[in-house]
N, C-alpha and C positions, 0 to 999 in steps of 0.2 A: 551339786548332784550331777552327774555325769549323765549325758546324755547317746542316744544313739542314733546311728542314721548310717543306712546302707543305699549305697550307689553302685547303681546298674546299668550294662551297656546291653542294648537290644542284643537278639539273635541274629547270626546273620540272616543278612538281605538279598533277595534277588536286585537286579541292576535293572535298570530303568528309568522313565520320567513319568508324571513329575515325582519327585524328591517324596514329598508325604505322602503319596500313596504306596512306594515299595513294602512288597509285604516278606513274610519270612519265607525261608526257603525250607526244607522237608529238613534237613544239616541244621537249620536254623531252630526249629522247631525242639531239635532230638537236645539239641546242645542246652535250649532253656528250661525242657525237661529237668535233665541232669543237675542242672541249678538249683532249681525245684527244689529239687527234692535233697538235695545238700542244706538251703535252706531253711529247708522245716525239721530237717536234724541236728541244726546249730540253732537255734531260738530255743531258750530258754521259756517255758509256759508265758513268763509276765510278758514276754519279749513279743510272742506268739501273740496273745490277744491285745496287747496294745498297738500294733504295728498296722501302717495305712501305706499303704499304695497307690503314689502317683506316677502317671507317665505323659511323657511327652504326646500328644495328639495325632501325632503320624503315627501309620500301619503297621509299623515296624515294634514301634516302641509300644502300642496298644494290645497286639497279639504276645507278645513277651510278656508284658505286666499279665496280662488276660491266662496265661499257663501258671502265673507263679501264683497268683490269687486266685485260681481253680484248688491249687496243692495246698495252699494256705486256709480255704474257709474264705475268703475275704472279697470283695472288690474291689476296683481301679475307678481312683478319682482321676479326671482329667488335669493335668498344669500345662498351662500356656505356655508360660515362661521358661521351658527345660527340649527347646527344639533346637538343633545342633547347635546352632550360633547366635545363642541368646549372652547375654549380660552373665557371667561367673556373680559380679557381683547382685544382681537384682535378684538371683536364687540366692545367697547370701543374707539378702534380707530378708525373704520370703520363710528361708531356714529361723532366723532369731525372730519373727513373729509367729511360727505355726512348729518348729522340730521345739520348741520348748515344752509344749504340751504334750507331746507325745512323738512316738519313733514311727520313721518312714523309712520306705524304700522307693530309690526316685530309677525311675527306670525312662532310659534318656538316651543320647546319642553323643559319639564323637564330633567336634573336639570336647562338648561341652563336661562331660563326666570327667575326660583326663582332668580337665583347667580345674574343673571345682573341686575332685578329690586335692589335688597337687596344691592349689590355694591355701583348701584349708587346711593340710599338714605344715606347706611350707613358707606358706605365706609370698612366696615369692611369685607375682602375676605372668613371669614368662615360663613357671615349670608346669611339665604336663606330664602328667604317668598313663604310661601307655597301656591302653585296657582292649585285650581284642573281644570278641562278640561274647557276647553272656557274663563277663567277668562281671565281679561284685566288688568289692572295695567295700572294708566294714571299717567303720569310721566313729568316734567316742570323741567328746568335747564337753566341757562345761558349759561353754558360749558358743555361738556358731560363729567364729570370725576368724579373720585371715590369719594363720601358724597357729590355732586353737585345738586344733584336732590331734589326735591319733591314730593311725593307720591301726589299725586291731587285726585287721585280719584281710586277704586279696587273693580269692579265687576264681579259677576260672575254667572252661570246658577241659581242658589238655591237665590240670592237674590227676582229672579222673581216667584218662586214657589206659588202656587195658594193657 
């Protein structure tokens, strides 16, 4: 049975230190809107009520989760483990113990989103796909493991541009 799992990169950020406390910028804000609400017009009802939301624990990545789960109905669970330069593979695991019961959207930061989507299409640990701020990356696997997945679908703020 196929599973799903959407990966997301924050909104942009203002610049500053330290690193977890950068928060979104007004640009940042507008653009995770616009995701939003993309979103919750691509889920499918089952998609819709089964789907959980984790985010990485910096400002960045909790304000972003925090806009998509206002549009969603839902709340943001906190993950430790998805903070820029954590383990590709320790979400890995994290994925074949907890994305088997149910679909998430992991809302994270650069490099970590590139390496994990790129992982688990391609198996290959030095590819990275380049995700700029808001993008999604919609991702289908039987298992969660390395060349397991399928890239389904990869949008992001400038697809909607006017």
């Amino acid at each position: 049975m196929s599973q799903s799992l959407w990966v997301m990169r924050h909104g942009q950020a203002a610049n500053g230190r330290p690193d977890e406390q950068r928060e979104l910028t007004a640009q940042g804000r507008e653009e995770v809107a616009l995701m939003a609400d993309w979103l919750a017009r691509s889920l499918t009802p089952a998609q819709a009520s089964e789907l959980r939301i984790a985010a990485s624990p910096y400002v960045r990545a909790q304000q972003t989760a925090n806009i998509v789960a206002e549009r969603l109905g839902k709340r943001v669970e906190t993950l430790e483990l998805i903070t820029p330069d954590d383990s590709v593979e320790a979400v890995i695991d994290w994925l074949q113990a907890e994305a088997e019961r149910t679909a998430w959207l992991l809302v994270s930061h650069m490099p970590l989103v590139g390496s994990l989507t790129a992982r688990l299409v391609e198996r290959d640990p030095r590819s990275q796909l380049p995700m700029p701020t808001a993008a999604i990356a919609v991702l289908e696997a039987d298992i969660w493991a390395a060349g397991c997945a399928e890239l389904r679908g990869f949008r992001h703020p400038a697809d909607f541009a006017g």
